[in-house]
N, CA, C and O atoms as a GROMACS GRO file, in nm:
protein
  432
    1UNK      N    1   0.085  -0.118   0.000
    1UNK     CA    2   0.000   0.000   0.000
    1UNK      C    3   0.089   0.124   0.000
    1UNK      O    4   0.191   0.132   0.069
    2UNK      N    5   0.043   0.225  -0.086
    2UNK     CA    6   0.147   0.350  -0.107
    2UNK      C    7   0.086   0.451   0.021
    2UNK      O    8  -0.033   0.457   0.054
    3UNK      N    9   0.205   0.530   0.086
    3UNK     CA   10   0.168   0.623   0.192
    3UNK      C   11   0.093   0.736   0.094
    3UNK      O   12   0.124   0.750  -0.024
    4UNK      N   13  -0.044   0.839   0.185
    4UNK     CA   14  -0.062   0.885   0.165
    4UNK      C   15   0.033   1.037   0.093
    4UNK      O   16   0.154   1.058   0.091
    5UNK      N   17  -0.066   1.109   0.047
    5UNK     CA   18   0.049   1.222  -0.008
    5UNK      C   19   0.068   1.315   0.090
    5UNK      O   20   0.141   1.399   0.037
    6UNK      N   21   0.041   1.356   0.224
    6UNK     CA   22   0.103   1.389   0.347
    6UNK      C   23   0.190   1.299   0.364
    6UNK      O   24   0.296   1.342   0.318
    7UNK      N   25   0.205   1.183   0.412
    7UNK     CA   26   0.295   1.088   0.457
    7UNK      C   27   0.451   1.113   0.337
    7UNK      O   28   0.563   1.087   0.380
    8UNK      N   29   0.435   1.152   0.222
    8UNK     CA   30   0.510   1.163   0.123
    8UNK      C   31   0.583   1.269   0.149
    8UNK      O   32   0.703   1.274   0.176
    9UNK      N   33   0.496   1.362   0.138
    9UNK     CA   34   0.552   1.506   0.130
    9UNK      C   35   0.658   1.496   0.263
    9UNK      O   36   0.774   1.526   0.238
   10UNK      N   37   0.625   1.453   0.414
   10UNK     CA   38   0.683   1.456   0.511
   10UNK      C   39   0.819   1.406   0.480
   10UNK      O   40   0.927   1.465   0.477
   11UNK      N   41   0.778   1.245   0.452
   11UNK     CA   42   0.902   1.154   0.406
   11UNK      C   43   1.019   1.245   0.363
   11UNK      O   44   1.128   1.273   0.412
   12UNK      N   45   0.938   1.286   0.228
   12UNK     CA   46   1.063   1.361   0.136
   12UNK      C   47   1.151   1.474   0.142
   12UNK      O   48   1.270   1.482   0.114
   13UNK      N   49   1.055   1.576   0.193
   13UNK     CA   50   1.071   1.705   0.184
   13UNK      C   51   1.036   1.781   0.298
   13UNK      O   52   1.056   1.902   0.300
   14UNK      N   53   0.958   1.689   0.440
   14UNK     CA   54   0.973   1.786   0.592
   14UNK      C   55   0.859   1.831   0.577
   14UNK      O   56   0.772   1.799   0.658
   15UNK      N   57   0.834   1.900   0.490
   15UNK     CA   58   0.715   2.015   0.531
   15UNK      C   59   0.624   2.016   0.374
   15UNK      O   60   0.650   1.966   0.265
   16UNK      N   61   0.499   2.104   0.426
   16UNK     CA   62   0.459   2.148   0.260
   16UNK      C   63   0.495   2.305   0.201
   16UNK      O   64   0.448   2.379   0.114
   17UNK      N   65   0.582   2.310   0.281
   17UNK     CA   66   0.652   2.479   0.227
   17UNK      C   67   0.784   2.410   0.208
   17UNK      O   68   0.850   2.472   0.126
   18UNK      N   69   0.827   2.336   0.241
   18UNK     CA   70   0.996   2.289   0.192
   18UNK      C   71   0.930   2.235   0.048
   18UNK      O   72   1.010   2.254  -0.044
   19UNK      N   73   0.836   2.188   0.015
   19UNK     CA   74   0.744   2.119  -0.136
   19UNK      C   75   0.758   2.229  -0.216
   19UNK      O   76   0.817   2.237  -0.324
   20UNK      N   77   0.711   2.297  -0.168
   20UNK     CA   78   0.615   2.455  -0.271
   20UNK      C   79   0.791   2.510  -0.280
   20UNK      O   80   0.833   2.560  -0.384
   21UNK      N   81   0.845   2.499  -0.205
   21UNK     CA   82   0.965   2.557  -0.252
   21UNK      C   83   1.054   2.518  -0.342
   21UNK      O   84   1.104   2.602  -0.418
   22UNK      N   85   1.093   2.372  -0.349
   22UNK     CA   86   1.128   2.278  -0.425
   22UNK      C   87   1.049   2.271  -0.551
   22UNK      O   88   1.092   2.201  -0.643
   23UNK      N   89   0.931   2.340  -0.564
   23UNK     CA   90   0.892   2.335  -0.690
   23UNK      C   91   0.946   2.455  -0.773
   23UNK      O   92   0.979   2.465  -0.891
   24UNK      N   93   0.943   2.544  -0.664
   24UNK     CA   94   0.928   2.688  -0.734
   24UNK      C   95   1.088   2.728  -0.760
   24UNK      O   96   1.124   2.828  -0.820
   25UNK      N   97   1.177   2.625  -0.699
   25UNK     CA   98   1.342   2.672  -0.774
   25UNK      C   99   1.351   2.587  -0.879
   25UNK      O  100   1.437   2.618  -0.961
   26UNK      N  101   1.250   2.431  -0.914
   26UNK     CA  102   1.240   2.364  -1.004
   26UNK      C  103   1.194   2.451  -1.176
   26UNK      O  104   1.245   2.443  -1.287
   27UNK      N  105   1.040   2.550  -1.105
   27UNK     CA  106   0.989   2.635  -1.223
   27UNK      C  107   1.046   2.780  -1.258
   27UNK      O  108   0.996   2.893  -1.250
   28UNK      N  109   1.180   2.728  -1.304
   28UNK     CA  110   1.225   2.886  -1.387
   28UNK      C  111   1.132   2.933  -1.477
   28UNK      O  112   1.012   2.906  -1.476
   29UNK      N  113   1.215   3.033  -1.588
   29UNK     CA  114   1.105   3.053  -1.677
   29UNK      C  115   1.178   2.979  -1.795
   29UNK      O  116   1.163   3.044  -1.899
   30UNK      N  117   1.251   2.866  -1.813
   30UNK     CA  118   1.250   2.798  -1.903
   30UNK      C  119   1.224   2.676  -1.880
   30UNK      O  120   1.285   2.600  -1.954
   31UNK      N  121   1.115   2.597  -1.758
   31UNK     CA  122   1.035   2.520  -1.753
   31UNK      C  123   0.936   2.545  -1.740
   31UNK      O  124   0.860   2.453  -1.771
   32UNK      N  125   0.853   2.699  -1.680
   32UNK     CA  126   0.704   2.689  -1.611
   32UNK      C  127   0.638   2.808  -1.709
   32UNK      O  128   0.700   2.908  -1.746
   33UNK      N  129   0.517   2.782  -1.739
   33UNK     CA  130   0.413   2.865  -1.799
   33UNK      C  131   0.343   2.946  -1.657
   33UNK      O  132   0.269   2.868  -1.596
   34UNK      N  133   0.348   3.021  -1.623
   34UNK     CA  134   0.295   3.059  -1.551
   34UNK      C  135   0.147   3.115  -1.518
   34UNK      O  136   0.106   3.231  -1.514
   35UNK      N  137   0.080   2.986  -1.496
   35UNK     CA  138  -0.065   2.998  -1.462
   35UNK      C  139  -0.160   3.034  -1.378
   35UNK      O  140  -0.276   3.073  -1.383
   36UNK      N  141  -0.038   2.999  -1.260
   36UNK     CA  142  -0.103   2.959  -1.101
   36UNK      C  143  -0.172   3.114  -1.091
   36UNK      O  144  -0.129   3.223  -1.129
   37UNK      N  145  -0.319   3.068  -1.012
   37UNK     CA  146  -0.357   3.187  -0.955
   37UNK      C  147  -0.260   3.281  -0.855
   37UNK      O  148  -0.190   3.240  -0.762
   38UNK      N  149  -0.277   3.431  -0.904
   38UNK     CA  150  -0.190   3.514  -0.814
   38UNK      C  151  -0.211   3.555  -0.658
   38UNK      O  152  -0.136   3.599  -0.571
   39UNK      N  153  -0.378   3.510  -0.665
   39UNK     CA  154  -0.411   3.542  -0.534
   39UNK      C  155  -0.352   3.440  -0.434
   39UNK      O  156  -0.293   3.467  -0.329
   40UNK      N  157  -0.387   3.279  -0.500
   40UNK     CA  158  -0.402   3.166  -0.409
   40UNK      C  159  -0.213   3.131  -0.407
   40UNK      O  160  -0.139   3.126  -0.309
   41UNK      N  161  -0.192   3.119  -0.505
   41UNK     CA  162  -0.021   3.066  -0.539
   41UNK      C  163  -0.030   2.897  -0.499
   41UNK      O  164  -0.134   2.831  -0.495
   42UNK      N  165   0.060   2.864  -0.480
   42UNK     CA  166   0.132   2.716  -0.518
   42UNK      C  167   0.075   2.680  -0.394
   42UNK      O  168   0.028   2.566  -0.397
   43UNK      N  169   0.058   2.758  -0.251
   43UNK     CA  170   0.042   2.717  -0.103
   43UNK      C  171  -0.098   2.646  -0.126
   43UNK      O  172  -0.105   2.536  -0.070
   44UNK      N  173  -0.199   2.681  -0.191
   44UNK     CA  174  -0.304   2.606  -0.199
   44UNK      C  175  -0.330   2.510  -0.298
   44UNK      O  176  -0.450   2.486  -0.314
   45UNK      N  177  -0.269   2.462  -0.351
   45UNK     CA  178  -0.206   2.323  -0.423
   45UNK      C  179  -0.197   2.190  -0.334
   45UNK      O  180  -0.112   2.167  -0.247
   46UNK      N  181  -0.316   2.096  -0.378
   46UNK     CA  182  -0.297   1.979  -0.296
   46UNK      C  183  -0.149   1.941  -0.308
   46UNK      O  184  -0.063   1.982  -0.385
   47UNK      N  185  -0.145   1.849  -0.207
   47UNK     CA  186  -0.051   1.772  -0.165
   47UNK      C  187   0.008   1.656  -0.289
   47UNK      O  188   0.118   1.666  -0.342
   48UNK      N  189  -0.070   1.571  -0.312
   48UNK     CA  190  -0.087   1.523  -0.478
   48UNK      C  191   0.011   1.600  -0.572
   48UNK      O  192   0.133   1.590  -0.586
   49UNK      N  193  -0.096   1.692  -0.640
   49UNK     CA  194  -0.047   1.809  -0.724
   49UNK      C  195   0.090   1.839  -0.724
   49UNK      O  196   0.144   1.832  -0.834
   50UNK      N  197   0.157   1.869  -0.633
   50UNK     CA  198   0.242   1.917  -0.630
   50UNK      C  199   0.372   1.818  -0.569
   50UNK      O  200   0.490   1.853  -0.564
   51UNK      N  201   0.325   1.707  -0.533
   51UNK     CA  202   0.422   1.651  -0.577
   51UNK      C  203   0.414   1.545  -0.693
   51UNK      O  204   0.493   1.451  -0.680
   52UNK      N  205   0.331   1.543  -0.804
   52UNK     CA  206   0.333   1.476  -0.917
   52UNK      C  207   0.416   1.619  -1.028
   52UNK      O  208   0.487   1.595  -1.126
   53UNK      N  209   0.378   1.779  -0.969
   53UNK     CA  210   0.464   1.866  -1.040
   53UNK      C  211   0.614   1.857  -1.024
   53UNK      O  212   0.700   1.868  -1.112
   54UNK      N  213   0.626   1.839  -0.912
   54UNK     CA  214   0.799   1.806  -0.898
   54UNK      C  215   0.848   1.697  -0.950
   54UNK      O  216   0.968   1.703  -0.978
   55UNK      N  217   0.778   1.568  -0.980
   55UNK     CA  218   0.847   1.417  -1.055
   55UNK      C  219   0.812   1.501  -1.173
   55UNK      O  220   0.907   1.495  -1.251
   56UNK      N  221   0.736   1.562  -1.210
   56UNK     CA  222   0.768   1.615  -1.386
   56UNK      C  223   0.839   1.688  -1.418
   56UNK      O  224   0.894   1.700  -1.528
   57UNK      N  225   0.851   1.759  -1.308
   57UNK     CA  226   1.011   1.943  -1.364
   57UNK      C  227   1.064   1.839  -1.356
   57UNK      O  228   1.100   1.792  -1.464
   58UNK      N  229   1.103   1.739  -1.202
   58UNK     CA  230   1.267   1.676  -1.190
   58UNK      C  231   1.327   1.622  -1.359
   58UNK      O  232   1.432   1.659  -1.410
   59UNK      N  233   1.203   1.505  -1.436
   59UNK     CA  234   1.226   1.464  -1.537
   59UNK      C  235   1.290   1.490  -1.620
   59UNK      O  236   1.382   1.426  -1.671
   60UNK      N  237   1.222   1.650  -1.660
   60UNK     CA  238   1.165   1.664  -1.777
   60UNK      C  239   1.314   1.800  -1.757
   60UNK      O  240   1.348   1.839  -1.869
   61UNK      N  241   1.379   1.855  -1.664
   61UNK     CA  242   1.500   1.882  -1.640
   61UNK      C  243   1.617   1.850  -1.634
   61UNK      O  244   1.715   1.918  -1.665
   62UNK      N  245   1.610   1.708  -1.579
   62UNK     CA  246   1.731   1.618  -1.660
   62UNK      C  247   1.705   1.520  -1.719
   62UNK      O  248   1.767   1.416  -1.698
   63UNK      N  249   1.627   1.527  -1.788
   63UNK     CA  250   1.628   1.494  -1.939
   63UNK      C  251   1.669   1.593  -2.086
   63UNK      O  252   1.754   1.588  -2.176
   64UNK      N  253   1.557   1.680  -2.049
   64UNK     CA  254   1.584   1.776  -2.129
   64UNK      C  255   1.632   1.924  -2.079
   64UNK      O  256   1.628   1.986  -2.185
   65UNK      N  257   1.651   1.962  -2.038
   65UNK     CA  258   1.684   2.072  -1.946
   65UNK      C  259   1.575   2.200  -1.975
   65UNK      O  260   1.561   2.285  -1.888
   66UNK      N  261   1.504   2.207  -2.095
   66UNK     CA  262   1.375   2.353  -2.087
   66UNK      C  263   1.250   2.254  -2.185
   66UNK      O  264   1.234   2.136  -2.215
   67UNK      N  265   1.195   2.362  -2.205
   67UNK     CA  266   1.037   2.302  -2.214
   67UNK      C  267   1.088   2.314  -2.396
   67UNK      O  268   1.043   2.239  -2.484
   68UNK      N  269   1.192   2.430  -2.419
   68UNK     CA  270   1.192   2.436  -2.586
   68UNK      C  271   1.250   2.285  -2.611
   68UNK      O  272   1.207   2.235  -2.714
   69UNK      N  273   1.323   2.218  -2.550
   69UNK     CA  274   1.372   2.102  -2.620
   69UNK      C  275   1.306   2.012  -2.551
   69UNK      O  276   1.396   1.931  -2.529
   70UNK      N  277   1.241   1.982  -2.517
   70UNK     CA  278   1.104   1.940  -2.480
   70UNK      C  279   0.999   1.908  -2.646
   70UNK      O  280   0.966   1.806  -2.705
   71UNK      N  281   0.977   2.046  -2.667
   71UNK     CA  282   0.896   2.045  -2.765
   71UNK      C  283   0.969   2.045  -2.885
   71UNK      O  284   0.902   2.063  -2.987
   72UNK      N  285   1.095   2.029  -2.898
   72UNK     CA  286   1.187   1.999  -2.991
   72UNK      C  287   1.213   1.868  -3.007
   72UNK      O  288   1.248   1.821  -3.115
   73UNK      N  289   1.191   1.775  -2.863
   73UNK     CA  290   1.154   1.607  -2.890
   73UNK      C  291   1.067   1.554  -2.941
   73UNK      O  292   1.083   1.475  -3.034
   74UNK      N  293   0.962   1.582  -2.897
   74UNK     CA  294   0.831   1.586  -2.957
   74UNK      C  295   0.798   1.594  -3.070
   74UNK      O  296   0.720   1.506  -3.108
   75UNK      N  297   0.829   1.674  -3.145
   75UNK     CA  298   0.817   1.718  -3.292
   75UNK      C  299   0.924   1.627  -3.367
   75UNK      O  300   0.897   1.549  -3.458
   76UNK      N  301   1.049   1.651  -3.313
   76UNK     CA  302   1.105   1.465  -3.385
   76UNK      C  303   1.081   1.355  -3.375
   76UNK      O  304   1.136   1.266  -3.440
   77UNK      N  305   0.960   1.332  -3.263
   77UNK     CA  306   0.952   1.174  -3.243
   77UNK      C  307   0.853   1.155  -3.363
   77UNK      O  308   0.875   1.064  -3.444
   78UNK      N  309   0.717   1.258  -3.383
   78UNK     CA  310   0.628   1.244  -3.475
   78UNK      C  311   0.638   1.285  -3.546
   78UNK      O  312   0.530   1.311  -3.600
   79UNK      N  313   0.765   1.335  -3.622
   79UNK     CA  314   0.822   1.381  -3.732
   79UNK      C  315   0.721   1.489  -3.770
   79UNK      O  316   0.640   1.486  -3.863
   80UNK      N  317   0.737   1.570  -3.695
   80UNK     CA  318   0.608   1.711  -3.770
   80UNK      C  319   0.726   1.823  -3.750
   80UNK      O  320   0.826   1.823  -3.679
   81UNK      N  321   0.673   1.918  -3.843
   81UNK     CA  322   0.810   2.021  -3.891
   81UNK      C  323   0.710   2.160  -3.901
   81UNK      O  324   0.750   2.273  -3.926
   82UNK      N  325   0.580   2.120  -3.875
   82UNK     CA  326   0.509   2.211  -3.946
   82UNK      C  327   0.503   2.332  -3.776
   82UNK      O  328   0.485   2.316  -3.655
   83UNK      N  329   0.529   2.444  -3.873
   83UNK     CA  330   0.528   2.554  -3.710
   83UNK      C  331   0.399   2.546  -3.634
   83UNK      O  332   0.388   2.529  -3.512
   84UNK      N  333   0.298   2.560  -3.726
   84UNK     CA  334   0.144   2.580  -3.639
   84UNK      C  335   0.178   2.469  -3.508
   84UNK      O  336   0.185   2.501  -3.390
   85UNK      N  337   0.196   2.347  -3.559
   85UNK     CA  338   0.204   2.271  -3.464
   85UNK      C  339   0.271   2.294  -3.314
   85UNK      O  340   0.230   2.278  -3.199
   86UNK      N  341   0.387   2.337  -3.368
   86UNK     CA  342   0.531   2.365  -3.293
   86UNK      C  343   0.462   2.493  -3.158
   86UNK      O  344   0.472   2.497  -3.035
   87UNK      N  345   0.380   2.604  -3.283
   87UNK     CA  346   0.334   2.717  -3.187
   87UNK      C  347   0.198   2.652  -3.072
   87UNK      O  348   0.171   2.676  -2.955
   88UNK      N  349   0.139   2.562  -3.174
   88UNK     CA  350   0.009   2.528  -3.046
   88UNK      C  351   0.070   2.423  -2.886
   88UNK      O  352   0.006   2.408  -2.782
   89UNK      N  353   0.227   2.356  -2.923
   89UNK     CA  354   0.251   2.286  -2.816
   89UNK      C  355   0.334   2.377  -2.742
   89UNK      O  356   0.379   2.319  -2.643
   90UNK      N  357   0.377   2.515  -2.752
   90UNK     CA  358   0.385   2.641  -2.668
   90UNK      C  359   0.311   2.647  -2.557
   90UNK      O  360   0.356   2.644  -2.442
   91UNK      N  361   0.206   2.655  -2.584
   91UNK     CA  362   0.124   2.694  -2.546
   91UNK      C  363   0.092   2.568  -2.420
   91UNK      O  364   0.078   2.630  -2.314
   92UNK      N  365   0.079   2.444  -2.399
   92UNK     CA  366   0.060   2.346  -2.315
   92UNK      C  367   0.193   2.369  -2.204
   92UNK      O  368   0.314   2.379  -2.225
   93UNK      N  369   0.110   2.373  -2.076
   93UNK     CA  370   0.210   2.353  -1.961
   93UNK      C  371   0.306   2.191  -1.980
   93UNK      O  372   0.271   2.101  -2.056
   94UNK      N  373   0.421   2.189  -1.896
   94UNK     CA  374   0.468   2.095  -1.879
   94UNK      C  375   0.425   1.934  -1.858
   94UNK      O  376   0.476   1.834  -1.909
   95UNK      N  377   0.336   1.943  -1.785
   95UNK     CA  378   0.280   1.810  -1.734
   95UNK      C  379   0.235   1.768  -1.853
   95UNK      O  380   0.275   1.656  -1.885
   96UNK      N  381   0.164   1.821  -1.927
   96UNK     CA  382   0.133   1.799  -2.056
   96UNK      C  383   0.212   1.784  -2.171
   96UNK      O  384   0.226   1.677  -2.232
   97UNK      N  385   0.256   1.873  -2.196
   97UNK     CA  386   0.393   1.829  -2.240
   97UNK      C  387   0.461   1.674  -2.232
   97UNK      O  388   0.445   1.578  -2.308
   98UNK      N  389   0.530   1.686  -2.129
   98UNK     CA  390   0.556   1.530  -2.097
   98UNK      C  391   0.496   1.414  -2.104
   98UNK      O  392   0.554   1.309  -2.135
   99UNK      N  393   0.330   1.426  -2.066
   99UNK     CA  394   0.268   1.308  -2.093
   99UNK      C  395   0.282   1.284  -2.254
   99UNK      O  396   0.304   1.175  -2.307
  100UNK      N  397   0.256   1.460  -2.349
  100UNK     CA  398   0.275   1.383  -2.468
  100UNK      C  399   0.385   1.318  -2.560
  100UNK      O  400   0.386   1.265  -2.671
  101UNK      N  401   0.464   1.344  -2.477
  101UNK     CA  402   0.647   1.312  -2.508
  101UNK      C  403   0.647   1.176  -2.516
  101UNK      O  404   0.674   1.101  -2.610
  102UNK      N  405   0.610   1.155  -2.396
  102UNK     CA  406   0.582   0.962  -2.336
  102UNK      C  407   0.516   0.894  -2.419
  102UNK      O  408   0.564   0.801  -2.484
  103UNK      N  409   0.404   0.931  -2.425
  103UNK     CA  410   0.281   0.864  -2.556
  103UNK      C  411   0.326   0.873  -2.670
  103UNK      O  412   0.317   0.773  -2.741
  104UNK      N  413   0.395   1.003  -2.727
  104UNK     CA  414   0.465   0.968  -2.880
  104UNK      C  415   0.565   0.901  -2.871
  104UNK      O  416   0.615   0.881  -2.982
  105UNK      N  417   0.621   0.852  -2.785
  105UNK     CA  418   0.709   0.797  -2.794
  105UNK      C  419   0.712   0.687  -2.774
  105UNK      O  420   0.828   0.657  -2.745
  106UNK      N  421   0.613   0.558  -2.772
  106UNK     CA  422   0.555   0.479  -2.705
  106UNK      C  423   0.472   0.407  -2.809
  106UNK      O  424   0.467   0.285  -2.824
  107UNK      N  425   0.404   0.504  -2.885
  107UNK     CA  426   0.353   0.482  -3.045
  107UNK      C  427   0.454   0.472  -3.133
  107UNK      O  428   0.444   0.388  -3.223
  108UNK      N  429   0.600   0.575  -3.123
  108UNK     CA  430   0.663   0.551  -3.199
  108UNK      C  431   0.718   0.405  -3.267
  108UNK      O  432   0.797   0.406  -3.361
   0.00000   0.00000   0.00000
């Protein structure tokens, strides 16, 4: 049975502000789209959430080190060259991103 995502967060990282912090030196601005509400911020982010955001920066940072070669994998795995494309996967946050990295790559 997997520990809850309190039990996790503790395990890993102590606290849920040592989390939110660990995310937020994870989301430069050449990994994070910046969405999060300005009022609420990252502090009201389940427990979950935010640590399934940190296994995706960690990844998707050393793997690829920014979101452009990210979407520079992507577009070689499914061999598309065409910009529209290139500009609409801009636009998708990371998590997304990555899931579709995985899946094209998986079909490939």
């Amino acid at each position: 049975m997997t520990a809850s995502p309190l039990a996790q967060v503790k395990d890993r990282f102590g606290s849920k502000d040592d989390l939110v912090k660990a995310v937020r030196d994870l989301a430069g601005d050449d990994l994070w789209l910046d969405k999060v509400n300005e009022d609420k911020g990252l502090e009201r982010v389940s427990n979950a959430k935010l640590l399934h955001l940190h296994e995706v920066l960690t990844a998707v940072k050393d793997e690829f080190g920014t979101r452009a070669k990210l979407i520079d994998a992507i577009c070689d795995v499914e061999k598309r060259k065409d910009p529209g494309y290139r500009e609409r996967l801009e636009r998708y946050p990371v998590p997304r991103l990555w899931d579709h990295y995985r899946a094209s790559k998986k079909r490939a």
